[in-house]
N, C-alpha and C positions, 0 to 999 in steps of 0.2 A: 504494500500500500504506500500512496507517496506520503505519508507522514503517521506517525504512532496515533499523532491526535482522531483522524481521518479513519484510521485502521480499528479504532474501538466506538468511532460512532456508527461506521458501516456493520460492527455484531453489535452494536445495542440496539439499531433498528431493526436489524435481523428477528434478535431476540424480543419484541416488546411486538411489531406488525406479527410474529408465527407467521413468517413467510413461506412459503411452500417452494420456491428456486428462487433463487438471485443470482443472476448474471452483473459480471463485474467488469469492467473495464481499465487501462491502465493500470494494472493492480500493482506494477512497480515489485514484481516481487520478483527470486531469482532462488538457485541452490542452495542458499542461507538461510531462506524465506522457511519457517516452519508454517504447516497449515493453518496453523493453530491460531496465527497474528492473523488471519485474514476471517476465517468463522470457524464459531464454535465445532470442536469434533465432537462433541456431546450431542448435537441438536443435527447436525448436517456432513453430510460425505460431500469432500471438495473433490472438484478435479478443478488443475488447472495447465495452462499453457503459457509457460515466460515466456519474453522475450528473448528472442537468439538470432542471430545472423542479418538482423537488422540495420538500416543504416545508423541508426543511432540506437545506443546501446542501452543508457538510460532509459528507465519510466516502460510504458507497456507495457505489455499481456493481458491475459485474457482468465477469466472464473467461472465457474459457474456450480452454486452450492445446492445442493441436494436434498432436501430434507431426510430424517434417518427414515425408514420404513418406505419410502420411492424407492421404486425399483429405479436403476438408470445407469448404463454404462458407454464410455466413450465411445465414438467413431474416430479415432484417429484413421480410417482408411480413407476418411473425408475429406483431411486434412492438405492442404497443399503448399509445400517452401512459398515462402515471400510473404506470406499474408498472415498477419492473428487473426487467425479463426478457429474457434473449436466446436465440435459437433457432440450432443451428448443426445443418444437413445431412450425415451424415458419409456418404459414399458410399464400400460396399464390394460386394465381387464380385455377389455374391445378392440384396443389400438393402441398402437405408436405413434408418437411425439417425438420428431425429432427439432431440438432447440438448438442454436446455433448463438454464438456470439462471437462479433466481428470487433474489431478496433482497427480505424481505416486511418493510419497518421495522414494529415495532410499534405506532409512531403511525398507522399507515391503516389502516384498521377495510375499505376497500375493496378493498384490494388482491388479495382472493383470486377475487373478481365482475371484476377484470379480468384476472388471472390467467386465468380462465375463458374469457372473450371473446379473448385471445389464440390458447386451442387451439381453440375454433370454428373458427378460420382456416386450421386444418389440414386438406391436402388429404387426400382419401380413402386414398391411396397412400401417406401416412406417416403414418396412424393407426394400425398395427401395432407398428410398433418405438420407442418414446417411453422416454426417458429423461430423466426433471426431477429435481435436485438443487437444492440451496439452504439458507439459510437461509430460515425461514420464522415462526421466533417467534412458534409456536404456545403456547399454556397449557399 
């Protein structure tokens, strides 16, 4: 998270709304980054995706928390070099929900061409339920 202060309002709201997923962006976190600064592991299964191979190395990445008793596991086949993006499966009774979060920096004029290439990978059987949120730093 870019700041401790920021890192404990974002699981106090967590904790006070019983939010059922939260997608996070710029999470600033990296190899160091224990899950634990970002949400509770009591209340939520994190997955996340730092930042790497970036032009700028700082700040970035991407979250997305879980509440405990969801079912939901990543899609990293979804995933594609150059872009924060992660893809997580959320399995319930009737269907699948696949939820996505982007963080599109402003510096990469590509980002959205691989954004694209990403949902190409999507199998036929979860191109009904799609849910992408993000930062996108549109005009």
């Amino acid at each position: 998270m870019a700041s401790r202060s920021k890192s404990e309002e974002t699981k106090r709201w967590m904790g006070e709304k019983k939010a059922d997923i939260v997608a996070l962006v710029e999470a600033w976190a990296d190899n160091s980054t224990p899950d634990c600064l970002i949400a509770d592991p009591e209340h939520y299964n994190l997955f996340r995706k730092d930042r790497e191979g970036c032009k700028k190395q700082a700040g970035g990445g991407v979250a997305i928390a879980i509440k405990k008793g969801l079912q939901a596991v990543r899609m990293e086949s979804l995933e594609v070099d150059g872009v924060e993006v992660m893809w997580i499966k959320l399995i319930c009774l009737r269907l699948n929900v696949l939820i996505g979060v982007v963080y599109a920096p402003a510096y990469d004029a590509q980002v959205f061409s691989k954004l694209r290439t990403s949902m190409e990978l999507f199998p036929p059987f979860l191109r009904r339920n799609i849910l992408l949120v993000g930062d996108f730093n549109c005009p």
